[in-house]
C-alpha positions in Angstrom: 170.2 -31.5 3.5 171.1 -30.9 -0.1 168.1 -32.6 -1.3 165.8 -30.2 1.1 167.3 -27.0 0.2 167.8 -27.8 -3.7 164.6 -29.9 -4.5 162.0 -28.8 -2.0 163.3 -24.9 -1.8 163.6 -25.4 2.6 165.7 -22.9 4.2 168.7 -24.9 6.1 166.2 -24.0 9.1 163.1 -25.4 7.8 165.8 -28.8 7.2 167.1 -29.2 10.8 163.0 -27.7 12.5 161.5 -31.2 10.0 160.6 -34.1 11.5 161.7 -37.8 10.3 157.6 -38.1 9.0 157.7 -34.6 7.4 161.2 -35.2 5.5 160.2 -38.7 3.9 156.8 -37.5 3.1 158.6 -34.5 1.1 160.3 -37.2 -0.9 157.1 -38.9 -1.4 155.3 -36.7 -2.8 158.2 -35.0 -4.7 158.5 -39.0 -6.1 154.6 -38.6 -7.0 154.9 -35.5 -8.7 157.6 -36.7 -11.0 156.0 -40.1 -12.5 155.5 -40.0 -15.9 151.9 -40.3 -16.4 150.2 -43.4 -17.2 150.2 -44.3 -21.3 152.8 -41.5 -22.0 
């Protein structure tokens, strides 16, 4: 839940409303945004 409020700015209700699917393709795309780009 800490990662969903802190890193994704969810309300504690927006956590425990989230599906599975909608949690894990939060940290997905949170994992995207945070590559380094390629050649950097």
């Amino acid at each position: 839940m800490g990662l969903a409020l802190a890193a994704f700015g969810w309300s504690a209700d927006q956590f425990w409303r989230s599906t599975h699917h909608e949690f894990v393709a939060m940290c997905e795309a949170r994992r995207e945004m945070n590559k380094p780009e390629h050649g950097q």
